[in-house]
N, C-alpha and C positions, 0 to 999 in steps of 0.2 A: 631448417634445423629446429626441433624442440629444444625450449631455456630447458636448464635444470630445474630444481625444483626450490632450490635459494633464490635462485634469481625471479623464478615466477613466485614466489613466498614475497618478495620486495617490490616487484610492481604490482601485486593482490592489495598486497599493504599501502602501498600509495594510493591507489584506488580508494578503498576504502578511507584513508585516512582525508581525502582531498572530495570527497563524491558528495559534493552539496548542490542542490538546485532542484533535488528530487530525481525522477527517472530518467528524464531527457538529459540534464547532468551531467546523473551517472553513467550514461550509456554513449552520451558525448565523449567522455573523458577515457572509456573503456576503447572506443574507437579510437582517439588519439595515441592511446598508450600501446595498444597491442594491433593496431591494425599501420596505421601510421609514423609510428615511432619505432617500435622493437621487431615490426615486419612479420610477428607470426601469425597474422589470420591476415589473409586478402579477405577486402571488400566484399565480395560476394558473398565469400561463404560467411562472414560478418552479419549480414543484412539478411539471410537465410537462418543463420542462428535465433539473429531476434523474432523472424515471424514465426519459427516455433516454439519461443517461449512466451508468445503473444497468447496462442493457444493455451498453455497451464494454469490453472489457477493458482495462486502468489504472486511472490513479488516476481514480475518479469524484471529487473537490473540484476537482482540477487541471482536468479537461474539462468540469465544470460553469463554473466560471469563465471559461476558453476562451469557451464557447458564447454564455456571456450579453456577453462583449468581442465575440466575432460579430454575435450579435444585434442590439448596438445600432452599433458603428459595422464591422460587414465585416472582411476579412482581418487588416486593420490593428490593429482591437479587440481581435481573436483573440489576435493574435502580443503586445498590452503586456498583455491580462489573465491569458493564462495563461501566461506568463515572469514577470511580476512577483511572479504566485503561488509561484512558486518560486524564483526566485532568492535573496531575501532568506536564505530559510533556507539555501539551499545555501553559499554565503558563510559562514554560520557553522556547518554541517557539517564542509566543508572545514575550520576552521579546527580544530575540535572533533578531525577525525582526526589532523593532524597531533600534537595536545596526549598524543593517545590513545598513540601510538606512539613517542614523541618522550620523555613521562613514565607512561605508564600501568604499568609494571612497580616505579615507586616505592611502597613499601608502604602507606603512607597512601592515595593514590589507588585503588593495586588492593582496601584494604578499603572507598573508597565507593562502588567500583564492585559489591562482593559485595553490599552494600546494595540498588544500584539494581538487580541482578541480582532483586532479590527484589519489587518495583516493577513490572518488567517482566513476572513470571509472573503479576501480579496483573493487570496490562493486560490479559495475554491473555486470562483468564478474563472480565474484566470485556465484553469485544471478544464471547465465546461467550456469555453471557447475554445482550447486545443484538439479537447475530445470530438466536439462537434464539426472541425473543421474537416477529420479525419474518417468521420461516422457517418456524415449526413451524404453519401453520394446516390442515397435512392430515396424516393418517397416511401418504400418501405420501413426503411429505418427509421425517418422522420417518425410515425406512425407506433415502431415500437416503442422509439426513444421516450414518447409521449405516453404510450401505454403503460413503461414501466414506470414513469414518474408519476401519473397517478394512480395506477397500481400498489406501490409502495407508499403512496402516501395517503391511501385507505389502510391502510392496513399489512398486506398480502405480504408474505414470507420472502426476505431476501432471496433464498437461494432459488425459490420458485421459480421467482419473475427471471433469474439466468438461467437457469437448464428450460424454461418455455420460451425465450430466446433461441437459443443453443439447437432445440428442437426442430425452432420453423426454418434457422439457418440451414438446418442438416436435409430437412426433407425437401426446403423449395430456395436451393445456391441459387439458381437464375434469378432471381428476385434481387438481390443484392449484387445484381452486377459482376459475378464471380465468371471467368473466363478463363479460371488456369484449364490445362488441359491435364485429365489422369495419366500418371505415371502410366509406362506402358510394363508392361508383364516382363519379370525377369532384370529390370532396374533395381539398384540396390539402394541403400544409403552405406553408412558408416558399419564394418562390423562389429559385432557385439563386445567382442572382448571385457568378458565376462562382468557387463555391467549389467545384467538380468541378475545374478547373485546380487551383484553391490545393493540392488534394489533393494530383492530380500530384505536383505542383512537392516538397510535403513529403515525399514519398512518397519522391522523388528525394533531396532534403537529408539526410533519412535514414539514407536507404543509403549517401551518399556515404562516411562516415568509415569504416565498416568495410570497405567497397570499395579506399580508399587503402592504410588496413594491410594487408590481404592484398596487396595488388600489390608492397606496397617492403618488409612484416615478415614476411610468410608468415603463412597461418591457421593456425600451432602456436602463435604469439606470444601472450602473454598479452596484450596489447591488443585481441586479436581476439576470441580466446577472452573475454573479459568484452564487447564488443562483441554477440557471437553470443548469448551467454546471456540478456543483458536485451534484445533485440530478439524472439528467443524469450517471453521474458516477457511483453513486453509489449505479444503477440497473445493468449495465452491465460490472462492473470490476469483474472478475472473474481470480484467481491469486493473489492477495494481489496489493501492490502497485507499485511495479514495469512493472505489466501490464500494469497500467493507466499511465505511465508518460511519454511515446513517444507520445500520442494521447495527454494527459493534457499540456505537455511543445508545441505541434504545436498549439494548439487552443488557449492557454495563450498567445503565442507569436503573431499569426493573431490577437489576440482580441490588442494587444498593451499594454498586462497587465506587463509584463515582458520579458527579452531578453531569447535566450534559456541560456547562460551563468547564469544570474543569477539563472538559474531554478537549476544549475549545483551548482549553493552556497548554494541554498534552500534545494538541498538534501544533502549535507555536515552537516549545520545546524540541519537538523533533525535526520542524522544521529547520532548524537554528544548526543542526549538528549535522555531521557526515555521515553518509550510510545511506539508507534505503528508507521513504518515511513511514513505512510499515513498523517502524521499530517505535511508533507510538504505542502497541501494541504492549511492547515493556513496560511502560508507564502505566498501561490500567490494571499490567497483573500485579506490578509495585503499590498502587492504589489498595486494588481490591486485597492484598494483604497487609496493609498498613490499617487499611477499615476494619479489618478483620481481627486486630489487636495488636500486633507487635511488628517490630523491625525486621526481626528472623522470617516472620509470615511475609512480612515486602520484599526481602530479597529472595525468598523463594517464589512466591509470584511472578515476582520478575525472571527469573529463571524458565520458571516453567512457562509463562507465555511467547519467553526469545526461544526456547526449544519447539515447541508445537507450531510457533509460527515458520521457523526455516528449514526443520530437518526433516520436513517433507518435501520441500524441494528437490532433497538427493536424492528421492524416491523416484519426480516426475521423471528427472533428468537422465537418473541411469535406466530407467525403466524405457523411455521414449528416445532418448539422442540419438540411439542406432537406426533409429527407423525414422529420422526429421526430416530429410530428403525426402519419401513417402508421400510424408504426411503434408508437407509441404506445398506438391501437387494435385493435391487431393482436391478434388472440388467442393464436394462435402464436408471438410474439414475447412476448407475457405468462406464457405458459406454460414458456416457455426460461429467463426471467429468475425465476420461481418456482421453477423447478428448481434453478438453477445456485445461487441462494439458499442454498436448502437444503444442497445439497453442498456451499459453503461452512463450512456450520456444522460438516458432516464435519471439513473441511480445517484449521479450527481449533482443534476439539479434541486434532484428533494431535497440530496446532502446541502447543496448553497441556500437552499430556505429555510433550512434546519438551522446549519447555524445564526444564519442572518436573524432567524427569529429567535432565538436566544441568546446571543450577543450583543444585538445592538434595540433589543427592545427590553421594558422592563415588565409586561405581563404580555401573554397568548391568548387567542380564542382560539377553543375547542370547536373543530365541525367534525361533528363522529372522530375517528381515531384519528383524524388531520389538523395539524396548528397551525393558525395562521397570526401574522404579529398584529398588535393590537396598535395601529397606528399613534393613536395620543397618549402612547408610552415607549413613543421613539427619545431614544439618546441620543440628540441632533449633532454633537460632534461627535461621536463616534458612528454613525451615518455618511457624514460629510468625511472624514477622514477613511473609512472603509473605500466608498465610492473614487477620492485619489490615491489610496493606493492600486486599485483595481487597473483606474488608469494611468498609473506608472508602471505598473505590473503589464500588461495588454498591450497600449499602444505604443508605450515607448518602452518597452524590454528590458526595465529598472532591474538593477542586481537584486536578486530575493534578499541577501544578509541588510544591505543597507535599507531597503524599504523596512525590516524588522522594525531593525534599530531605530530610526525614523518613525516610525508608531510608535516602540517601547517610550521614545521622549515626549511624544507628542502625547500621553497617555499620563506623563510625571505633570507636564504645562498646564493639563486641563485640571487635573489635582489640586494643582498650586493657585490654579484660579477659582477654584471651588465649582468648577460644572462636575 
């Protein structure tokens, strides 16, 4: 029996309110609550949901949630389950940036922030062992994974290095060990019930606010400008969010919106809170209008990058969910998502050298468009503190909130001791 739409509005809402640990989490706890608990999605079609939204580019928790509010109650379910996924935490994003910018240059704070900075490189790492364990089942992969990390770290264009993934996925599945077999002729999936409009419509909602800035701010306006970037984004982030944030943190940082350090606090910050960690994403449009001169400018930044970041999602979702069954089967589509997998893992290693070499070092060498840390400007305890959280993080499966916390102190200690 389908909840109503109160009752699915209240577990949307706990979801969100409760969805810390990033994707896996999230998508644990979405399992618990609606597969487990309140009994409206079995397992299967649960674990068929998530590999089609493996396939989308965004956040896959946020459009797995989406999908199964579709699922059970239509456009309606769609729009309370995958808003309330996010809102919660954005709410205390927002409030978190304001804190950031408002007091983050007080000393005490920017030492527990050097903490969580060391938290954060640990995440990434921890992010590139999961990836990889998931990624690597072919030497082909091995081969891209490696291609796009240094690919990307010449230079070469985010989005490139995944649709030329994407590419060799779709032309040579055998390669990646793909063995589903295609759907046979006349299988269906879900019918449409009239989510090809809802498309539309969001497709239109969309577009609409970057559409009005350009008209009355001009497309040089930084509202645009953060507008354009995360709608960019988020056609060709494929991977969750840790794909996008070596591409997001160079372009933030050329645009002048934020340094890559604070990019390094911003995902701290969102780590720390419920929801989806794409929603650091609010943080740099709140940045990039705070840089930009005023308060009014941060919280419409902020606005305008939580809008371009997710409400495309109810595009992929009502546009694709009827046909996930399909695509599911598909070997071609298996192949693409094996691939871009992989390349992934590229895009997060460069991500874990990125930050490592801006976090815990105090200058870079330049090799062509590539940085590498300048060894005898390593911050030896924030090195050594990195490297255990990592291994709290990894091998013994430490809560994320308390490993924070435990750097945020560990970051006041070394203050106090004058390293």
């Amino acid at each position: 029996m389908s909840p109503s739409l109160s009752t699915l509005f209240a577990e949307s809402l706990k979801v969100g309110c409760l969805g810390f640990g990033g994707p896996a989490g999230q998508i644990a706890l979405m399992h618990r609550v609606f597969v487990d608990e309140r009994k409206w999605i079995d397992d299967d079609r649960f674990q068929h949901m998530l590999a089609f939204c493996m396939l989308l580019p965004g956040p896959e928790a946020q459009q797995l949630a989406t999908y199964i509010g579709w699922r059970l109650r239509g456009w309606a379910g769609a729009l309370i389950a995958g808003w309330m996924f996010v809102l919660p935490g954005a709410a205390i994003v927002l409030a978190l940036s304001w804190l950031y910018v408002s007091y983050g240059e007080v000393p005490l704070v920017a030492a527990a922030f050097d903490g969580v900075k060391c938290a954060v490189v640990a995440l990434v790492a921890e992010a590139l062992f999961k990836v990889g364990k998931r990624a690597l089942k072919t030497s082909v992969a091995l081969w891209i994974a490696i291609g796009a990390f240094f690919a990307l770290a010449f230079g070469a264009p985010f989005p490139l290095v995944i649709v030329a993934a994407a590419l060799v996925g779709t032309l040579f599945p055998v390669l990646f060990g793909s063995k589903i077999e295609p759907q046979a002729e006349g299988e269906g999936g879900p019918k449409r019930n009239g989510a090809l409009g809802q498309a539309v419509l969001w497709l239109l909602l969309w577009f609409t606010p970057p559409a009005l800035i350009a008209l009355t701010l001009g497309t040089d306006h930084v509202l645009f400008q953060v507008a354009l970037l995360f709608s960019i984004l988020a056609c060709v982030t494929f991977g969750g969010a840790y794909a996008l944030l070596a591409y997001l943190t160079t372009e933030a940082a050329t645009r002048g919106w934020l340094t890559p350090e604070q990019m390094i606090d911003g995902l701290g910050l969102a780590e720390t809170t419920p929801g989806p960690l794409i929603l650091v994403n609010e943080f740099v449009g709140f940045l990039a209008g705070w840089n930009a001169g005023s308060i009014t400018l941060a919280l419409a930044g902020a606005a305008v990058a939580l809008w371009c970041t997710f409400a495309p999602s109810f595009v992929w979702i009502f546009a694709g969910a009827p046909y996930a069954e399909k695509l599911e089967r598909n070997v071609q589509a298996a192949g693409a998502l094996a691939a871009i997998t992989a390349a992934v893992l590229g895009v997060i290693a460069k991500l874990a050298l990125f930050f490592a070499t801006h976090a815990l070092f105090a200058r870079q060498i330049a090799i062509g468009p590539a940085e590498l840390p300048d060894v005898a400007s390593g911050i030896w305890w924030m090195v050594v503190l990195a490297l255990a959280a990592g291994v709290a993080l990894i091998r013994f499966k430490a809560n994320l909130l308390l490993v924070l916390v435990i750097c945020a102190l560990a970051g006041l200690a070394a203050r106090s001791l004058g390293l």
